[in-house]
N, C-alpha and C positions, 0 to 999 in steps of 0.2 A: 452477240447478236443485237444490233442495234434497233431494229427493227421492233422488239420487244418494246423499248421505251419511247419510240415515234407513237409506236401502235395506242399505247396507254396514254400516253398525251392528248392524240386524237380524242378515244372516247372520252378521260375527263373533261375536255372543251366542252364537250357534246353536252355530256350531262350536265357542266356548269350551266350551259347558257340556255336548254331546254329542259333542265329540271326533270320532275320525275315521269316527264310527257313519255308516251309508250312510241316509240321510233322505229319506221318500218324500214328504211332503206338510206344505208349511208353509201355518197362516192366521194373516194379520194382520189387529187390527182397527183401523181408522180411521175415526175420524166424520168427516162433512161437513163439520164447521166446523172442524177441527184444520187448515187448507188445504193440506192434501196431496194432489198430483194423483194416484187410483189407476193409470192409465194410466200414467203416465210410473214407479211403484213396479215396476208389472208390467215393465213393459220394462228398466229397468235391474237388476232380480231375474235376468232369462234372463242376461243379462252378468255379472252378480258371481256367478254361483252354477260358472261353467266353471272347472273341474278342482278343485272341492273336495266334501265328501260331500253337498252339498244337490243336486250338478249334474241328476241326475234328479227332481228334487223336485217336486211342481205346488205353487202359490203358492194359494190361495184367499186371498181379501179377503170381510172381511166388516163393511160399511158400514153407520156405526149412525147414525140420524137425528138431527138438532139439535133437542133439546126446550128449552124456556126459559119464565122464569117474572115475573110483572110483580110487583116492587115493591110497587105503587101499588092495584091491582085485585085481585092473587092469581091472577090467572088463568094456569092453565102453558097452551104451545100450542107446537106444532112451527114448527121455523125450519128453511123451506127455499132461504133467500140469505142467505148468513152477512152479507151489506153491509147488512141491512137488518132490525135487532134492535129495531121497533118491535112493542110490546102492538096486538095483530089486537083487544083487546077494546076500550080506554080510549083506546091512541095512544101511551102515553108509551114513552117511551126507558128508564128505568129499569128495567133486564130483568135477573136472573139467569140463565145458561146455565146447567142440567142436566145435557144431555149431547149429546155430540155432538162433543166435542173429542178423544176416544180416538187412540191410534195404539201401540197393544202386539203382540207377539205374543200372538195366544191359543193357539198349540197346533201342537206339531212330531209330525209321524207318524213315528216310527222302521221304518228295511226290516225285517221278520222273518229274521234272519240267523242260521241254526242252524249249532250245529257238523256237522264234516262224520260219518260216520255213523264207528264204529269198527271195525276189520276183526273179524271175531269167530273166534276162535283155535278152532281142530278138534280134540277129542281123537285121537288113532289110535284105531280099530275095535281091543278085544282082541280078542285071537286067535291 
């Protein structure tokens, strides 16, 4: 399961580059044709994320389609079974991918984490 050690890369990025900031919402983006299974990201994310600052974090995925484009014809058209990268217009096999191989994070939500308020010192009443 490869997915396990995408998944673990991700969060150490995270924590390299935000340190021990408390993080509330991570999205990753992964296309359909980079073959990474979301489900199994999701699930080993809940796991690697226990007792480090992402531990409350919600995970979004955000799944970008397989576009690809013919060679032979010019024709672009979405690929939705990466096993089968034939031209919908001509037939042929000679296809450029687009998109649809992604697998980044695109975006960590930091906690809003303020200082705590400061005591605010009282003159004495003259008098």
């Amino acid at each position: 399961m490869h997915e396990l050690s995408i998944t673990q890369a991700a969060v150490e990025t995270i924590i390299e580059r935000m340190g021990a900031t408390p993080i509330r919402r991570v999205t990753l983006e992964i296309g359909v044709l980079s073959g990474v299974v979301v489900d199994s990201v999701r699930f080993c994310f809940e796991v690697i994320v226990a007792g480090t600052p992402l531990r409350d974090a919600v995970l979004d995925v955000v799944e970008t389609p397989g576009r690809a484009a013919c060679r032979d014809c010019t024709l672009e058209f979405v690929v939705e079974d990466p096993r089968i990268l034939l031209c919908p217009g001509c037939g042929d096999a000679d296809v450029r991918v687009l998109a649809g191989r992604e697998l980044r994070i695109k975006s960590v939500e930091v906690e809003n984490v303020c200082a705590r308020p400061a005591v605010a010192r009282t003159r004495p009443e003259p008098g």
